[in-house]
C-alpha positions in Angstrom: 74.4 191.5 164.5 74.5 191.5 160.7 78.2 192.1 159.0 78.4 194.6 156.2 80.7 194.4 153.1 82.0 197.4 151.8 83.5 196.8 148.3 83.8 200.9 147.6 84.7 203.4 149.5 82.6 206.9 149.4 84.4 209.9 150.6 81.7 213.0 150.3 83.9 215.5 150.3 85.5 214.1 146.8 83.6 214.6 143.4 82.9 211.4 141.7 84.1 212.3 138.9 87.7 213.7 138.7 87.8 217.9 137.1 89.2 217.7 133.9 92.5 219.5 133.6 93.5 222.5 132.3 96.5 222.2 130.2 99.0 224.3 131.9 101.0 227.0 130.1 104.4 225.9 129.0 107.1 226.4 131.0 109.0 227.9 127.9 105.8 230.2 127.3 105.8 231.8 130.4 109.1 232.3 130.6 109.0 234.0 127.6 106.7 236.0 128.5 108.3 236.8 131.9 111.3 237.7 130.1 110.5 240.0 127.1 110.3 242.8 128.2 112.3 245.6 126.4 115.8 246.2 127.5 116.7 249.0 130.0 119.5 251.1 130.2 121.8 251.3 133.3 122.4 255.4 134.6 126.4 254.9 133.0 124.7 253.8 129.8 122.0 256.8 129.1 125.2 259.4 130.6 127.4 257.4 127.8 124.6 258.0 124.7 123.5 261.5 125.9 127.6 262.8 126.1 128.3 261.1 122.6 124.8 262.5 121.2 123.7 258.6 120.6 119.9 258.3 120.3 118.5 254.7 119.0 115.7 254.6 117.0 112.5 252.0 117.1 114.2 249.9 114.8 117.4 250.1 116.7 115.9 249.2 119.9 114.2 246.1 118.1 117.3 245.0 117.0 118.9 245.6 120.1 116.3 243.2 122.0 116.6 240.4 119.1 120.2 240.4 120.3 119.7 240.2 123.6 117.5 237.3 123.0 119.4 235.7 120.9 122.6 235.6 123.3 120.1 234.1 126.0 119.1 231.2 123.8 123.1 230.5 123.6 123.4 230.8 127.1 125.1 234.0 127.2 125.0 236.3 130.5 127.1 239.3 129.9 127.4 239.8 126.2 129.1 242.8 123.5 126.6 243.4 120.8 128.2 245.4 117.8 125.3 247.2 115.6 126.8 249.6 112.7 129.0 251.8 114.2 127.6 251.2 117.9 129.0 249.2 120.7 126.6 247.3 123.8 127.8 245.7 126.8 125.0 244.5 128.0 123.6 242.0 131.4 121.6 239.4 129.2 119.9 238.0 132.7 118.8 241.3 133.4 118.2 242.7 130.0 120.0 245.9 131.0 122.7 248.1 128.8 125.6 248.1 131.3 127.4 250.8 128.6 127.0 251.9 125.0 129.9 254.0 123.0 130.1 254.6 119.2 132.6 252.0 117.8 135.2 254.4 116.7 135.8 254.9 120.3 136.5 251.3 121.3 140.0 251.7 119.7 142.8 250.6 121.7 139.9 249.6 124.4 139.6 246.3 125.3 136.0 244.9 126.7 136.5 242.3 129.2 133.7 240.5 131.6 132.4 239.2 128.8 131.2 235.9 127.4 130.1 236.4 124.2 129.7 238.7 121.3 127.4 239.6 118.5 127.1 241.4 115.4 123.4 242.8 114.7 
């Protein structure tokens, strides 16, 4: 009986040669991505701009969603942003208006489940 030496080992259903790898999206990139989507209004915030005759324009909107993004890079997860003469509270993990009201209004009101605020 002759004895074999196996030095290597052959497994068929391996390639010889290992796939080279994609490089995988970055984490930060998809969650970007995931997350930039425009913000939404809750049904108390569109009821709040339609009774104080509130529309927001393009640019408005784009500002709006800088400051939402920009309260999310600080961390922020309900925030008050303050553009002009307008007033925000707004769900930065959702991206979601929780109530809007012209700032004239928010005298003698006080804002509270809040952690941060911003001026746009």
């Amino acid at each position: 009986m002759t004895k074999l030496q196996i030095h290597e080992r052959y497994h068929p259903n391996q390639p010889l040669v290992a796939p080279k790898k994609q490089p995988p999206k970055a984490f930060a990139e998809q969650l970007k991505q995931t997350l930039h989507k425009p913000v939404s209004f809750s049904h108390h915030a569109e009821q709040r701009l339609a009774q104080q005759g509130i529309s927001l324009s393009n640019v408005q909107l784009k500002k709006l969603n800088e400051g939402i993004e920009t309260a999310r890079e600080k961390g922020s997860q309900d925030s008050l942003l303050l553009m002009k003469d307008l007033a925000f509270v707004v769900s930065v993990k959702n991206n979601k208006v929780i109530t809007a009201m012209k700032q004239e209004r928010m005298e003698n009101h006080i804002v509270t489940k809040i952690d941060s605020a911003l001026i746009l």
